[in-house]
C-alpha positions, 0 to 999 in steps of 0.5 A, a space after each residue: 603712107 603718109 601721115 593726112 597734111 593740114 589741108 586734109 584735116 581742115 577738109 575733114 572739119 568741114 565735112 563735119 561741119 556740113 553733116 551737122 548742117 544738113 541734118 539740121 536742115 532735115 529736122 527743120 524741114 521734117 517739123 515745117 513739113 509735119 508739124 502734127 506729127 513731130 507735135 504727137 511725137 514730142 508729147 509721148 512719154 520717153 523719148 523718141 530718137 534717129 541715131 547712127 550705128 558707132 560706138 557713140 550712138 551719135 544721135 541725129 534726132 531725139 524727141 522732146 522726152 530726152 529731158 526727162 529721161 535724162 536731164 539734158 535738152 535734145 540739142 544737147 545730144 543732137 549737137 555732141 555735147 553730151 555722148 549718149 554712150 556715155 549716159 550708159 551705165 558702164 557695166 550695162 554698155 557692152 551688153 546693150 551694144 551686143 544686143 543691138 547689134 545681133 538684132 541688126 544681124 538678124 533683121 528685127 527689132 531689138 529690145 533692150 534694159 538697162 541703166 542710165 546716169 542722169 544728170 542729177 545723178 540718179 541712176 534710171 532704167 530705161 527699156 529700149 525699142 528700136 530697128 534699123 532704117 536700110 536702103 534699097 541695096 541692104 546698106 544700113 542707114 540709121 537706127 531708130 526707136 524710142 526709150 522709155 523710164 522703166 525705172 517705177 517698174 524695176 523698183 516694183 520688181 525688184 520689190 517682188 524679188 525681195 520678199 513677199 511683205 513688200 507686196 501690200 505696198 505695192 498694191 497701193 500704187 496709183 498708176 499700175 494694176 497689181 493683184 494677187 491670186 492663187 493657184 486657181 485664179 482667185 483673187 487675194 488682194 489688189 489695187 484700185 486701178 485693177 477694180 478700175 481696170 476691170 469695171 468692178 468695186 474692189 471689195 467684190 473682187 476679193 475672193 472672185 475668180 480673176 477669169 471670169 472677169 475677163 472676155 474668153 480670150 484674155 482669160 485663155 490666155 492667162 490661163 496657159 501663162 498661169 500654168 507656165 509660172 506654176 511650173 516653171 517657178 519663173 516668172 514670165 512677161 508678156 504683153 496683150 491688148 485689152 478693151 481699147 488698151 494695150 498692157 505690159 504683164 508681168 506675172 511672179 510666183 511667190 512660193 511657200 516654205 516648201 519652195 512650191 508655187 503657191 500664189 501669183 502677182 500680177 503687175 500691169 502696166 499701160 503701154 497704150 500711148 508707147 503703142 501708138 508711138 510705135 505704130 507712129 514711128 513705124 509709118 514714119 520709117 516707110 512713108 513720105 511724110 508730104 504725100 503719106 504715099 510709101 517712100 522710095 526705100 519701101 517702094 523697093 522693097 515691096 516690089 522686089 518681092 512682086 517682081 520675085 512672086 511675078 517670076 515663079 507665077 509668069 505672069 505679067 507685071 507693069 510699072 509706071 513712071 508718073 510726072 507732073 507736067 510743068 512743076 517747076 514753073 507751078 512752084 516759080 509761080 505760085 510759091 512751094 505751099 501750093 506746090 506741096 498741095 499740088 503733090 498731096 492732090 496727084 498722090 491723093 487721087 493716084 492712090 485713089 484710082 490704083 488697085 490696093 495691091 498696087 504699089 505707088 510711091 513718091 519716087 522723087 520731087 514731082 514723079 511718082 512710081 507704081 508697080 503694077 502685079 499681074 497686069 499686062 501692057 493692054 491693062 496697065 495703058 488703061 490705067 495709065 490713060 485713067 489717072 491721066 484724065 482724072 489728074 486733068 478732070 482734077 485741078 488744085 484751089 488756091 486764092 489765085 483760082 482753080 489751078 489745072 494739072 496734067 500728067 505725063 506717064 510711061 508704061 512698061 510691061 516684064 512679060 511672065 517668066 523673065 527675071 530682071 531688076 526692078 531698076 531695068 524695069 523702071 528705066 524702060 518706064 522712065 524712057 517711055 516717060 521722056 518720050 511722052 513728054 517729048 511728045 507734048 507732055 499730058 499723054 502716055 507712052 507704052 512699051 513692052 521691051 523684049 527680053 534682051 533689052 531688059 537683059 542689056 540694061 541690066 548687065 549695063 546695072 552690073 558692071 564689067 
C-alpha cells in the first residue's frame, strides 16, 4: 500500500467541500418548500437537529433553539466550528454514546441526560430524543430529534434529594406544578400553578384528596404510581396527557425518621409544545414535505409488510406507477411555483380518490407509486381509469388560466401466494407505464405478469 499522493488529498477536500455545499442547498430548499414548518419548528423550545452517526455528532441541521441551549448560533455547529461532542460534559459522553447506539441497535427511540458546557460557561442539562432515519435497504442514513434544557428541573430534583425543607421553596416555583401529599392522596401543600392546573383555589385544596380533583382515569393511574413509590421507596417518572395538555411527572418519596414513606411530592412539568414538535418532526421523517403524501423511504416500508401479509393471506395485490404527462414543458413554461402547485393538485386528488389502506407515495419528481391490498388487476384498472378522468376532470388555476393535466398509469397485479420483491413488482408497473405513455400518454396499461417474470426480475435485483 501506498501512502494517498497529493492529488488524492485535494479529491478528499473537494469532496467535503461539495457535501457542505449540497447540505446547504437542502436546508435552503427544506425552508423555501416549507417555510411554516421550519417557522414552527425554530419557535419550539430547545432545539431541533438532523446529525450523523460519528463520533462528532456532526450536525446537518439544528433549529434556531441552539443558541439558547448552548450559546452558539446554528451555523455554528452546521458549519463544524463548534463540534457538538465536544459541548458534552466528558464524563457524560461515552455514556450518551452507548446509549445511542444500543437504541439504533434496538430500532427505537432513544432518550438520554446529560450535561452541556455552554458557552458562557454554565454547566446545562439537557434530556435528548431522538431516532434513526433508515433507507429502504436497512442502511441507516442520519439521526434526528430535539434537545431540550432540563436544567430547572434538575436543580429542582436534586433539591428534593437534598433534603425535605428545600420543598416549600420549591413549591413557589411559577412555571411548574409541585404538591405534597401523604399516603392516601391528601394534599399538604402546593403551588399556585398546581390550583391553576386543577381549576381550584389554593387554599381549598389543602386538605382535600389529590383524587378526586381528577377525571377517573388520571386518578387511577396515580394511584397505582403512588403505591408503586410507597413500596419501592423509589421515585418514578412517567408522563400523561391532561385535558388538552401533556405532563412530565415525577413523583419522590420523602420518608420519616423510620426510613418509611410517608409523604409524596409531585413535580409536573408542561411538555405539551415539546409533544407537538415531536409529532412534527415525526411526520417530517416519512413524509414529502411538497405534497404531504409518504416519501419514498416510507412507502417501502409499509408496502413490504403489505406484500409480506398479501403472501400468507393469497390474495391479490396491485401496484400503480403514476406519471404526469408533459411536466417538464408545464415547468419550462409556466415557472416551478405552478408546478409545485401542479404536484400538490395530483397528490391531492390521488389521495382523494384511493382507499385509506392504500398506500400512495411521491416516488420521485412528477410520478407517484400506490400499492394496492387485496385488489385484483379487474379492480385496480378501474381504479387506475378513475384517477385518470378525475386528474383530466381537474385542471390547476394559475394567472395564466385553468391549466388542464392528464395522467399516464401502469398496473401490475402479484397474484395470491407468489412472494417477490416490491421493487419486481413496481418494475413491471413501471414497464406498463412507459407503455402507456408510448401510447399517446393520458391512458392506462395493465399487466398481470406471470410468476416466472416476476421470479427473473427479481433474480436479475439479486445478482449472480
Amino acid at each position: 500500500m501506498h501512502p494517498p499522493g497529493p492529488d488524492s488529498e485535494q479529491l478528499r477536500v473537494e469532496n467535503a467541500a461539495l457535501k457542505r455545499r449540497i447540505d446547504e442547498l437542502e436546508r435552503v430548499q427544506y425552508r423555501t418548500h416549507c417555510p411554516d414548518t421550519a417557522a414552527l419548528v425554530d419557535n419550539f423550545p430547545g432545539m431541533a437537529y438532523r446529525c450523523r452517526n460519528d463520533s462528532n455528532w456532526t450536525m446537518d441541521y439544528v433549529s434556531a433553539g441552539c443558541r439558547s441551549l448552548t450559546g452558539h448560533p446554528p451555523e455554528a455547529l452546521m458549519r463544524d466550528r463548534v463540534i457538538y461532542s465536544d459541548l458534552i460534559h466528558p464524563e457524560d459522553r461515552d455514556r450518551v454514546w452507548d446509549q445511542v447506539q444500543l437504541a439504533l441497535v434496538e430500532r427505537r427511540t432513544f432518550e438520554v441526560e446529560y450535561r452541556i458546557n455552554h458557552i458562557d460557561g454554565d454547566i446545562r442539562w439537557a434530556w435528548e430524543r431522538g431516532w434513526g432515519l433508515w433507507s429502504s435497504d436497512g442502511e441507516l442514513l442520519s439521526l434526528e430529534g430535539f434537545i431540550t434544557d432540563i436544567s430547572a428541573y434538575k436543580r429542582a430534583e436534586q433539591a428534593l434529594r437534598d433534603h425535605q425543607a428545600t420543598l416549600r421553596a420549591l413549591l413557589d416555583t411559577p412555571d411548574d406544578s409541585m404538591l405534597l401529599m401523604d399516603t392516601t392522596g391528601k394534599l399538604i401543600a402546593c403551588n399556585d400553578m398546581t390550583a391553576r392546573q386543577l381549576h381550584r383555589d389554593r387554599r381549598q385544596l389543602i386538605g382535600s384528596s389529590l383524587f378526586a380533583q381528577l377525571p377517573t382515569e388520571t386518578a387511577a393511574n396515580l394511584r397505582r404510581q403512588l403505591r408503586e413509590v410507597i413500596n419501592s421507596a423509589e421515585p418514578t417518572r412517567y408522563q400523561e396527557q391532561y385535558r388538552d395538555r401533556w405532563f412530565d411527572h415525577t413523583l419522590y418519596p420523602v420518608c420519616n425518621a423510620h426510613h418509611q414513606v410517608s409523604q409524596l411530592a409531585l413535580y409536573s412539568r408542561d411538555i405539551t409544545e415539546q409533544k407537538q414538535l415531536e409529532r412534527t418532526l415525526e411526520q417530517l421523517a416519512i413524509s414529502d414535505p411538497l405534497t404531504g403524501l409518504f416519501n419514498r423511504r416510507q412507502f417501502w416500508s409499509l408496502a413490504e409488510q403489505d406484500l409480506a401479509q398479501a403472501a400468507r393471506k393469497r390474495t391479490p395485490t396491485s401496484a400503480l406507477m403514476i406519471d404526469i404527462d408533459h411536466f417538464k414543458s408545464i415547468n419550462d413554461r409556466h415557472g416551478h411555483l405552478i408546478g409545485d402547485e401542479v404536484l400538490q393538485t395530483v397528490a391531492g386528488q390521488l389521495k382523494l380518490n384511493l382507499r385509506h389502506s392504500d398506500i400512495l407515495c411521491r416516488y420521485g419528481g412528477e410520478e407517484f407509486a400506490a400499492l394496492l391490498p387485496e385488489t385484483d388487476l379487474a379492480t385496480a384498472c378501474e381504479t387506475a381509469e378513475r384517477l385518470r378522468q378525475c386528474i383530466a376532470d381537474t385542471p390547476v388555476e394559475t394567472d395564466q388560466g385553468a391549466l388542464s393535466l392528464t395522467i399516464s398509469i401502469g398496473v401490475a397485479e402479484l397474484v395470491g401466494g407468489f412472494r417477490t420483491r416490491l421493487s419486481a413488482l413496481l418494475e413491471c408497473a413501471d414497464r406498463k407505464l412507459y407503455a402507456a405513455k408510448q401510447a399517446g400518454r393520458n391512458r392506462i396499461a395493465c399487466w398481470t405478469p406471470p410468476d416466472d417474470e416476476l421470479e427473473r426480475i427479481a433474480n436479475k435485483e439479486r445478482g449472480p
